[in-house]
C-alpha positions in Angstrom: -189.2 138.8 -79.9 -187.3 142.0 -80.0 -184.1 141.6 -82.3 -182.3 145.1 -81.6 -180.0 145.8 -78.8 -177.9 148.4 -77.9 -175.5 145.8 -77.3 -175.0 142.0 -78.3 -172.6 140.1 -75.8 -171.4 136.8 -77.3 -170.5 134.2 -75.0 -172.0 133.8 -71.5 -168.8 133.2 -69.2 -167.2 134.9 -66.5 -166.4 137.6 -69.5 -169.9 138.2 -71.2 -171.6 138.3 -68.0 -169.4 140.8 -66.0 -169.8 142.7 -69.2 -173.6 142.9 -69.0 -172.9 143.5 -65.7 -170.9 146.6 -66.0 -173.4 147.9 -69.4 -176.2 147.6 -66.5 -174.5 150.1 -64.0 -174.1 152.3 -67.3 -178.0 152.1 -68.0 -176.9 150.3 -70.9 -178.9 147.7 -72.4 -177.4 144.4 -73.1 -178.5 140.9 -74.3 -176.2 137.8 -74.0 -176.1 135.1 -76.6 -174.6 131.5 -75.4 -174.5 128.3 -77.0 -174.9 126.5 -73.9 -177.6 124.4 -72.5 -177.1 126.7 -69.0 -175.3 129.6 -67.8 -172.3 128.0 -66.4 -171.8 124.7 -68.4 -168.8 125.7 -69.8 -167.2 125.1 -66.3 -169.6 122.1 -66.0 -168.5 120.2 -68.8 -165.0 120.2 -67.6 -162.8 117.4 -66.2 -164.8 115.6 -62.9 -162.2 117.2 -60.3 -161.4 120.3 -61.9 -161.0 122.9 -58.8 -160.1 126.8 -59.7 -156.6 127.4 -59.7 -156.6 130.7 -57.7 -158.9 130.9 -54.1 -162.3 131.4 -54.2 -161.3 134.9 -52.1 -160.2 136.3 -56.0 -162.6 134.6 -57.9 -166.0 136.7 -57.2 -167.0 138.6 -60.5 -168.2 142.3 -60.2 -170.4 143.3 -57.6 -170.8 139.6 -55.8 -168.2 137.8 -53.8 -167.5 134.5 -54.4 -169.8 132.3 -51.5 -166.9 129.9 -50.0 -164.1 130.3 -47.7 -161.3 132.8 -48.8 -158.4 130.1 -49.4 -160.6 127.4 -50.7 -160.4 126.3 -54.0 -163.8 126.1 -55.3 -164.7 123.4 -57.8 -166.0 123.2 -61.6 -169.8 123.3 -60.4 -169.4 125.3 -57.8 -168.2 128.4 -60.1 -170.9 127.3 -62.6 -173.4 127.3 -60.1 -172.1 130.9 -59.2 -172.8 132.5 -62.2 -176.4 131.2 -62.3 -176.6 133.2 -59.3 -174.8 136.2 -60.8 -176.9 136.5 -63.7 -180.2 135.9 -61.7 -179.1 138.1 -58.8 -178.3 141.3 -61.8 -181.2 139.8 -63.8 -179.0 139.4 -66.9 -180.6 139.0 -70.2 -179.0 135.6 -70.8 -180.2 133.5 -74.3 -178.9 129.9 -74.1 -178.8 127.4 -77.1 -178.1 130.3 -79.1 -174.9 129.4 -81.3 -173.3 132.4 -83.3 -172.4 132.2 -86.8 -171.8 135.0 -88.0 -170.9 138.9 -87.5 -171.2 141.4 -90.4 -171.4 145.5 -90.5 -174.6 147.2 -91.4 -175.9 150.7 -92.1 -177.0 150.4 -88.5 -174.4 148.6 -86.5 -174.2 145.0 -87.1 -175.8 141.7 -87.5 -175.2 139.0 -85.1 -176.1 135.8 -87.5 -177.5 132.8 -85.4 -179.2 129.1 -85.4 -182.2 130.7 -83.7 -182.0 133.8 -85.9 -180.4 137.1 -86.7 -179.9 139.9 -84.3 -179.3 143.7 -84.6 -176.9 145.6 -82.6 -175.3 149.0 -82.1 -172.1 147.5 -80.7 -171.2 144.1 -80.1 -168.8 142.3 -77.6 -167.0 139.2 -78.0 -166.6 137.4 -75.0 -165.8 134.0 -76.1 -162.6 134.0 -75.0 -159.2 133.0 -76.7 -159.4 129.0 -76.8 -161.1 128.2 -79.0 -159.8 124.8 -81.0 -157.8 122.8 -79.2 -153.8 122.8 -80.2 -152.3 119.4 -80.8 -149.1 118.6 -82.6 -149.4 117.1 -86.2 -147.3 114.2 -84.7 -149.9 113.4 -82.5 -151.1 111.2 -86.4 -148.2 108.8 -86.3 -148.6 107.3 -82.7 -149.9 104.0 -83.0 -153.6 104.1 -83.3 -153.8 101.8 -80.3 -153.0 104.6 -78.0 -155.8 106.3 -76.6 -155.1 110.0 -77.7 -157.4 112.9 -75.8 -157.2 117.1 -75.8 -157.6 118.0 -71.8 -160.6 119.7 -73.2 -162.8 116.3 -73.6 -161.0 114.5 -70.6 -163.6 114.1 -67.9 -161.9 111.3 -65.4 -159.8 108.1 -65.7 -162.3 105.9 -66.4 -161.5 107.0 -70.1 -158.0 105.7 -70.7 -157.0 102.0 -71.6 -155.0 100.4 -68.5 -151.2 101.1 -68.5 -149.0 104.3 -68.7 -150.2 107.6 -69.4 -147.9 110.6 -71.1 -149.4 113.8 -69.8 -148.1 116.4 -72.5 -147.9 119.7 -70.9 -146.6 120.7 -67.6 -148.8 123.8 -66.8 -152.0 123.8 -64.5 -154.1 121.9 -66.1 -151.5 119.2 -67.2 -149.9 118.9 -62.9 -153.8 118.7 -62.0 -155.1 115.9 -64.9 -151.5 114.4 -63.5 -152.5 113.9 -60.0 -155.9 112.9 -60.9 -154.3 110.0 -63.0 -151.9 109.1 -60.4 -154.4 107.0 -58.3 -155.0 104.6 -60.9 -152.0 104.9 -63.8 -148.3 105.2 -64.1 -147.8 108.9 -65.2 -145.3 110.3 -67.2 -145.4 114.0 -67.1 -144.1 115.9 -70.3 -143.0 119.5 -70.4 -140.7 122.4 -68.4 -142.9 123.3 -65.5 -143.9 127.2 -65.6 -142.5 127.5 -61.7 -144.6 127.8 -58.8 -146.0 129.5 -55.9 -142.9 129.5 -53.4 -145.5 128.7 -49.8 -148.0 126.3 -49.1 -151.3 128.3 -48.7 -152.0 129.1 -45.2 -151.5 132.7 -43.1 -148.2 133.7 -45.1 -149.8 133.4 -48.4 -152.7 134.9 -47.6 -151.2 137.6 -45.9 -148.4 138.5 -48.0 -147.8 136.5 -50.9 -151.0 135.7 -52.8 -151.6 139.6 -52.8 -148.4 140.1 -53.9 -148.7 137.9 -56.7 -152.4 139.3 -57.8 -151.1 143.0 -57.3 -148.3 142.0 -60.0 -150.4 140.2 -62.0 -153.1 143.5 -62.3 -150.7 146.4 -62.0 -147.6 145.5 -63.3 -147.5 142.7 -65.9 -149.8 145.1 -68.0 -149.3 146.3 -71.6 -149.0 149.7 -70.5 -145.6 149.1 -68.5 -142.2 148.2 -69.9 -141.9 145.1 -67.9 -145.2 144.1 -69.0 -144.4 144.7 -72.6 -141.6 142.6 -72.2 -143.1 139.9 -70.5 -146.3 139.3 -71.3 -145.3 138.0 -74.7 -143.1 135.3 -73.0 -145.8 133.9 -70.8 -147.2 130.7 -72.2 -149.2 129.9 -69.0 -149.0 131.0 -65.2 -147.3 129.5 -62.8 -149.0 126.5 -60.6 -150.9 128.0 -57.4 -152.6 125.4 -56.1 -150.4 121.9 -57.2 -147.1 121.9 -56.4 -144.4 119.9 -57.9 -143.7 118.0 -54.9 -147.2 116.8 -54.7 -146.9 115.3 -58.1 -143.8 113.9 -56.9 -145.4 112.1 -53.9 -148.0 111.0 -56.4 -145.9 109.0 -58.4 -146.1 111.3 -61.3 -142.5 111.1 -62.9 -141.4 114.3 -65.3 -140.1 113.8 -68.2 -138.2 115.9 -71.0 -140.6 117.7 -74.0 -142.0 115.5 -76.3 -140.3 116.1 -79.9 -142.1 113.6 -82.0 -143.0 110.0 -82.4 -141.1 107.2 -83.1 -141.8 103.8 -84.2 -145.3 104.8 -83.1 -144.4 105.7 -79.3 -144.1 108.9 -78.2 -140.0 110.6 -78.5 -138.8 112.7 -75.7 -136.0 115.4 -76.2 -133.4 113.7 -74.3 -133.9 111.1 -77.2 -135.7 108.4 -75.2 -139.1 106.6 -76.4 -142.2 105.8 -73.8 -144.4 102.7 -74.1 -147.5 104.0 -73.6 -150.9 103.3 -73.7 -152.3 106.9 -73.2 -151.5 110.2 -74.1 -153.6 113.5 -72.6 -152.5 116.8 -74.6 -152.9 119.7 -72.4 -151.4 121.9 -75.2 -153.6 124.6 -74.9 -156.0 125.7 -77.3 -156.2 128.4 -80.5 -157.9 130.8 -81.2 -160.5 130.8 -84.0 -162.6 134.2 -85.2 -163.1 133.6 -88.8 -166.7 133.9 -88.2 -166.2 137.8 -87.7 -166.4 138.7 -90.6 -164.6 142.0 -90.1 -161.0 142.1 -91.5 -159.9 144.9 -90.7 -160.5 144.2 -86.8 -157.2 141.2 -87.3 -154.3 141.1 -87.7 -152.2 138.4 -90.4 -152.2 135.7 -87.7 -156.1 135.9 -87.0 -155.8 137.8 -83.9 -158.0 140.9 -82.9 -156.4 144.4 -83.3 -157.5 146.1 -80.1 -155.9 148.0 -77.1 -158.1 146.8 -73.6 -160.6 145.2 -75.9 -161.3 148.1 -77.7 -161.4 147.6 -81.7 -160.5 151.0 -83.1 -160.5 150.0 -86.7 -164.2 148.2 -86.4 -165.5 151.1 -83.9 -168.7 149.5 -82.0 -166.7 145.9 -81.8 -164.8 145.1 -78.5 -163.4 141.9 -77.0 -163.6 140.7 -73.3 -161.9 137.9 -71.9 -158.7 137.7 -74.2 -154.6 136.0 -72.8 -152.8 139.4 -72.2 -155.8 141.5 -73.1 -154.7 144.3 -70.9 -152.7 142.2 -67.7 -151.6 139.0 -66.7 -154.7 138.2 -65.2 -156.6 139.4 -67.9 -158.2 136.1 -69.0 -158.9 134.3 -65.6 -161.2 134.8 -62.9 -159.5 138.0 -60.7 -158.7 140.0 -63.7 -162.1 139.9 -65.9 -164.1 142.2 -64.0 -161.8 145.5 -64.7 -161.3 144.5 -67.9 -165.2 144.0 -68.6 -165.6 147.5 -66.8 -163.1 149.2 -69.0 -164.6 148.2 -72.4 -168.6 148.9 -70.7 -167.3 152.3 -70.3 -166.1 152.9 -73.6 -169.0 151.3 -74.9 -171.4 154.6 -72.4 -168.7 157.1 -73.8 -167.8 157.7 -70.4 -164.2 156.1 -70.9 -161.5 159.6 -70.6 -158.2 159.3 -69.1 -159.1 160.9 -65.5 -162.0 158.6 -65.1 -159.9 155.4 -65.8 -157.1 156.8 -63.5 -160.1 157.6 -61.3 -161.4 154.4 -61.1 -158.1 151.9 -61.3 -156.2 154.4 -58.7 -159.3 153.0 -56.3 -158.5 149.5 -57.2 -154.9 150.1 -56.8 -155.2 151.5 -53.5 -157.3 148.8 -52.2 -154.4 146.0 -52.5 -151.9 147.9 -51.8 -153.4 148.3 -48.3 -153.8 144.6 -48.7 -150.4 144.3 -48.6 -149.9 146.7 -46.1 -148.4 149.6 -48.3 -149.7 152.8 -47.4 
């Protein structure tokens, strides 16, 4: 088995594989190493209803649309079963059950350490992502142990909580979607300030006006590059809800409820000072990130996160990142915005990335939605 690549890609999501996909139109040789069982199960293994939070028309990686109608949502298998197309269709070099332990510089490059062995690699991209470990509050320890405590990250369905109330913790996308799926067979308590909402129901308007709109923002001008990006990229925990709405959680049954503080007498204690009894309690509190197994210092900064503009590492050259929050734009670490980041760092990675080519290539991208929304 050949153990030298031009490149190693680590992690086979959305990320790693639009960045083998990108290496390929650069006659670049890639290999992709992924712990999972399949290409896709890191979608698969998530909650039973899970459906993408943007439409299936923004969701199709580089070079293959996404197979269902435009304003659908698709579902958790549908998107994994996508990428097993994607990589097959491309004919990816995908290695599953391959878990990553380790990254070190060489003479040559680097060595990717593994369970199934190591590998050698002129450049290496790490497209695991940013969430890693999930993020739950140390008072999370003094509830009473009676309440049946779980990250969003291992809920799968209902059937896993204790009968009585549930505290959602966490008012983004994931929280308003685990929400309504508890409604149907719990009193829910929903804990958190909402991040604010698409202002229509999805139908002609939004498709027409508004969901372009928001994606054109989300590419163009909530980038690092821009002053109002600069400003307020750093303020954005999570984006706002595009398929639930508020009033649906509402209708549901799903109460809000102030932040949760702390715990009290073993229940959990709200901001406005009042106590919930409880017999569940999801935390969809996000996730942090965890690279200590790179072991490149100089590519980090003092609170473990990579030093890189667009994903490129210039004080580890050969070592990029796909698939980071914020890595260039809003959209950055979500279905619509991983392809042109994947593209940027495959063309650094050729030596084909100068400033006219990437104005080249984005002014294309730019001019495509701005006809979208009718701008010419």
């Amino acid at each position: 088995m050949d153990r030298h690549f031009e490149t190693v890609i680590i992690g086979g999501g959305q990320a790693g594989l639009s960045v083998a996909y990108h290496l390929a139109r650069q006659n670049r040789s890639s290999v992709i190493l992924d712990a999972n069982e399949r290409i896709g199960d890191s979608w698969r293994t998530r909650w039973d209803s899970l459906r993408v939070f943007t439409p299936a028309k923004y969701n199709g990686l580089p070079g293959m649309r996404f197979p269902a109608p435009s304003l659908s949502f698709p579902t958790k298998d549908e998107v994994a079963d996508y990428m097993c197309s994607y990589a097959a269709k491309f004919d990816l070099q995908v290695r599953n059950r391959v878990s990553v332990e380790a990254v070190t510089r060489t003479a040559r490059g680097f060595a990717v350490m593994s369970n199934a062995g190591t590998y050698e690699a002129d450049t290496v991209v790490v497209a695991t992502g940013a969430h890693h470990a999930p993020k739950i509050p140390g008072f999370a320890s003094h509830l009473d142990p009676q309440i049946t405590q779980i990250h969003s990250s291992a809920y799968k369905n209902p059937t896993q909580l204790r009968q009585g109330a549930v505290l959602v913790v966490g008012a983004g996308n994931s929280g308003a979607e685990i929400s309504f799926d508890l409604s149907q067979t719990h009193r829910v308590w929903l804990s958190g300030n909402p991040p604010g909402q698409l202002p229509v129901r999805h139908g002609p308007a939004a498709a027409a006006f508004v969901l372009p709109l928001v994606k054109f923002l989300g590419t163009y001008v909530l980038t690092v590059d821009t002053p109002v990006g600069r400003k307020v990229l750093p303020k954005m925990k999570t984006a706002p809800l595009i398929r639930m709405k508020m009033n649906d959680l509402r209708r549901a049954g799903v109460e809000q409820v102030a932040r949760v503080t702390g715990a009290q007498d073993g229940v959990p204690l709200l901001a406005d000072g009042r106590t919930l009894d409880v017999a569940n309690v999801i935390w969809c509190t996000g996730f942090r990130s965890d690279f200590r197994w790179i072991q490149l210092p100089a590519a980090f900064g003092t609170d473990g996160r990579p030093l890189h503009y667009r994903g490129v590492v210039a004080s580890e050259p050969g070592l990029y990142f796909v698939g980071l929050e914020h890595q260039y734009a809003a959209v950055s670490d979500v279905l619509p915005g991983i392809g042109r980041d994947a593209g940027y760092v495959a063309r650094h990675i050729a030596g084909r990335e100068t400033l006219a080519g990437r104005v080249d290539s984005e002014d294309g991208m730019v001019r495509r939605d701005m006809a979208e929304l009718g701008v010419r």
